[in-house]
N, C-alpha and C positions, 0 to 999 in steps of 0.2 A: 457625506459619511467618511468616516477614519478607513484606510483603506495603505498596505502595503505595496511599496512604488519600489522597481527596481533600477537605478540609473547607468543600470552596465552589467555585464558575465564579472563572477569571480568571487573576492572573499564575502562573506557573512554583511561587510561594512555595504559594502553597494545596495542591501536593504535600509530602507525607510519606512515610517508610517506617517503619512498626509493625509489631508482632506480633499477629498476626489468627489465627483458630482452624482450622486446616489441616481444609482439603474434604472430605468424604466422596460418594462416586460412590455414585447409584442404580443401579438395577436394570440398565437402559440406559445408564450412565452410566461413561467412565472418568477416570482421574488420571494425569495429565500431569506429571512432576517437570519444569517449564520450565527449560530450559536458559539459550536469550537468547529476545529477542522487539524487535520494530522498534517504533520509535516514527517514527511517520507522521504526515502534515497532516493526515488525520481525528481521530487521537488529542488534537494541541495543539489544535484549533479546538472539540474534546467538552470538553479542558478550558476553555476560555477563553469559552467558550458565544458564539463567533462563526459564525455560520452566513451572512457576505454578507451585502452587500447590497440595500436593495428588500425586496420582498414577499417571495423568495426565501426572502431570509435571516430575514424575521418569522417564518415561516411553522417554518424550520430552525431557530430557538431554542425554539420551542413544541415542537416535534417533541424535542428534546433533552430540554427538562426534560421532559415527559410521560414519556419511555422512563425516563430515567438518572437520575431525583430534580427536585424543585423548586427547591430553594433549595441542594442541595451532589450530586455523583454517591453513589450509594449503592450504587455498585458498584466493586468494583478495576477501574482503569483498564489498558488496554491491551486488543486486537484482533487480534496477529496471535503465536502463536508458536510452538516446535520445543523440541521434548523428549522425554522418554520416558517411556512408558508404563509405570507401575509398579501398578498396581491395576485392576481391568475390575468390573463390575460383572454380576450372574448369567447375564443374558441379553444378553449382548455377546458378539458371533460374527464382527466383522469384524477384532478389534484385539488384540494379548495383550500381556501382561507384556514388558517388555524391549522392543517396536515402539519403532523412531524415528521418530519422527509429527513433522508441520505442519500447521499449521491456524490459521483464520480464528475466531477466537470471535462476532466477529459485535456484535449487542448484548448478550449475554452478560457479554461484554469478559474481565476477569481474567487476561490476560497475565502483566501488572506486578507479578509473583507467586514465590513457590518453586515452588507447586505450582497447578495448576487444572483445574477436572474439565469436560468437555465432552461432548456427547452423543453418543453411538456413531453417528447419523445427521447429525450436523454435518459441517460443510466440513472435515476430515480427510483426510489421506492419509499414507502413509508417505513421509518425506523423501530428495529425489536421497540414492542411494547416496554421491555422489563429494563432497559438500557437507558439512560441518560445521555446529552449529550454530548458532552466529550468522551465516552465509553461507544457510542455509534459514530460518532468521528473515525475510528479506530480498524472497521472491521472491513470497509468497503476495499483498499487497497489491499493490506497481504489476502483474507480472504478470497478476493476473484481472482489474485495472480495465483494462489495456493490451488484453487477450484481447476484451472484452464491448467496448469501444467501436470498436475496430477494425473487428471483426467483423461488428460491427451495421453501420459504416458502408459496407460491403464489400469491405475488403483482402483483396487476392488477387494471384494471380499479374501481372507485369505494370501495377501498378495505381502511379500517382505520388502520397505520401502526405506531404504535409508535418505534422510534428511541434512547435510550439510549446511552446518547453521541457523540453528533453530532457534538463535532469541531477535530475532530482528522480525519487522514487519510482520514481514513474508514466513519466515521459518516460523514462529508462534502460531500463525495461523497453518500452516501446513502438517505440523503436528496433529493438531489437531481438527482437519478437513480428513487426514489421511486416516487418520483412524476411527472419523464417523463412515468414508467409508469401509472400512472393512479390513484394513490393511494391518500389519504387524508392524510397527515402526521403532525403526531405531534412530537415533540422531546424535549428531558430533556438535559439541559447542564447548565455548571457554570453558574452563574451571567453575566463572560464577555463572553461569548459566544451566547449572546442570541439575539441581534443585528443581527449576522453575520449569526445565524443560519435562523431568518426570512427572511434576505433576498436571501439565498436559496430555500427559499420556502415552509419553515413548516408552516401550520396555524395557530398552536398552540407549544409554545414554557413555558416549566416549568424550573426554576430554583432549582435545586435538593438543594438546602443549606434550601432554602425558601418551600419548597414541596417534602416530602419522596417520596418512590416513592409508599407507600403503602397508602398516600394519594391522588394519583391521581386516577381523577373519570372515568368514562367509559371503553369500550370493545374494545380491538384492533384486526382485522384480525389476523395480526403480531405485534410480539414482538421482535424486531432486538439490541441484545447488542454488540452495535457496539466495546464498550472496555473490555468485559470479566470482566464485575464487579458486575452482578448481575444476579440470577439464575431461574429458570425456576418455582421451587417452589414460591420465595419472588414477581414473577410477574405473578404469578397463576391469581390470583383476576382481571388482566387487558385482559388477553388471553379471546377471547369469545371464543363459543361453536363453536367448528371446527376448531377454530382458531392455529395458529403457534408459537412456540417459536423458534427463531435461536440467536448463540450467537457467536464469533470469539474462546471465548474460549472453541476451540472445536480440536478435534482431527480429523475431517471432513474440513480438508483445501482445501481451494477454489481451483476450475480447472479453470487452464492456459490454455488459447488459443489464437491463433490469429485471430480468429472473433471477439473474444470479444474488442480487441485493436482496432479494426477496428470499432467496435458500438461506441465505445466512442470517435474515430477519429469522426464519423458521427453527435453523438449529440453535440459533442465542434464546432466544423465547422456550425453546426445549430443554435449555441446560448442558447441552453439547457443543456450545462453542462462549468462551467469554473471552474479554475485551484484558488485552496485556498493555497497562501504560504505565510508562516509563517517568516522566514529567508532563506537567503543564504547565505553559506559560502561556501570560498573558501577551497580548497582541505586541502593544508598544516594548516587548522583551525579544520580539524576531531574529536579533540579531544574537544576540545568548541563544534562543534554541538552535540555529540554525548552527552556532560553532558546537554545542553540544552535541549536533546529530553527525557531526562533522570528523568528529572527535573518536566513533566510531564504539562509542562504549555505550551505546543506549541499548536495554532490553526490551522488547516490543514496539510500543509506539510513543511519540510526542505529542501532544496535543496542543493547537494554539485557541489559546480562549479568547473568543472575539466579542463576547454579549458580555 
């Protein structure tokens, strides 16, 4: 199978696409013929082995090469993707032949693939009926990160959530998580982001070029930075009393499950959450998406088309 080979950390170029020797599923294990799959800012920053920085980011390049290899990944790259099930493995009872599944590989990784086998207890779920799949390629990573920080910081009905950085992954989906549940949202993004981000559903949308952010007025429940670009102290003044700070750059990464694939199979199937993509490229182009996502001007998500 045609399959993405990394031969080292660093630019976009240390990506390739080879012929690699197609998976065989265990026992518990099945094979995924991958359709598309996202390529996301945990994806470029696993390759580029930037983890932040500070102690943080020491701390997240050691963490990297221990999991994913020393000196190059020794695993097919990519984390999130949507395909179909064409092989199960004996003792596989939740998944068969023919399911259209998404799912989070995890550290696993193996996306960036034809084919990739994942474990019958992995973060799995069958993909929104109404979705396609490069459109459910899309929703499993900002989705569960949008769900788990929200959540934790407790959006809910009622509740004023400002959003920093709303067209990337993660902010597109939190946008709009935050206002399925309940919440009043406002959010800060470029100039050209602020169209796409109203009509997600923020009420109130700022232009951070045109409005610091130590300019903007009022109390948010939450304070969700959705791109790790702004800190808990510099968003003091918008936090009210009781209120929450959460941010991705954090060393408290979201939990994977497969309920959670399952809530947002629910709200996409319902009309309450749709799929934001930016491009697609085809596989043998990895190295074009990877400086495009790189480049930091993508809205939502990338998709790589593998079928």
């Amino acid at each position: 199978m045609r399959a993405v080979i990394a031969n080292g950390y660093g630019v976009p170029e240390v990506l390739s696409v080879q012929e690699v020797p197609k998976p065989k599923p265990k026992s518990n294990e099945i094979l995924v013929k991958v359709k598309a799959a996202s390529l996301n800012s945990g994806d470029v920053r696993m390759r580029a082995l930037d983890g932040g920085d500070g102690v943080k980011g020491f701390v997240a390049k050691i963490v990297i090469r221990l999991l994913v290899g020393i000196t190059r990944p020794k695993r097919i790259p990519g984390s999130v993707l949507a395909g179909e099930v064409v092989e199960v493995g004996d003792d596989v009872a939740r998944f068969k032949v023919g399911d259209e599944v998404y799912a989070m590989a995890g550290f696993r990784f193996g996306a960036f693939a034809e084919y990739c086998v994942l474990p019958e207890d992995g973060t799995i779920a069958l993909k929104p009926k109404t979705a396609n799949f490069e459109e459910a390629s899309t929703l499993p990573f900002g989705g569960n990160t949008a769900f788990y920080f929200l959540r934790k910081a407790g959006t809910g009905k009622g509740k004023k959530v400002l959003i920093y950085g709303s067209t990337g992954a993660v902010g597109t989906s939190a946008v709009q998580v935050a206002k399925y549940l309940g919440a009043e949202v406002t959010a800060v993004s470029g100039p050209d982001g602020m169209e796409l981000t109203k009509q997600l559903g923020a009420s109130t949308v700022y232009n951070y070029k045109e409005t610091p952010l130590e300019n903007i007025n009022g109390k948010f429940d939450v304070v969700f930075d959705a791109v790790g670009k702004i800190s808990k102290k510099s968003a003091a003044h918008l936090i009210a009393i009781g209120g929450h700070y959460v941010t991705v750059d954090s060393l408290d990464v979201a939990k994977e499950a497969s309920a959670g694939l399952e809530k947002l199979s629910e709200m996409y199937d319902a009309g309450k959450l749709v799929a934001t993509i930016d491009r697609i490229y085809d596989l043998d182009q990895i190295v074009e998406a990877n400086h495009y996502v790189d480049s930091g001007r993508k809205k939502g998500s990338v998709v790589i088309r593998t079928a």
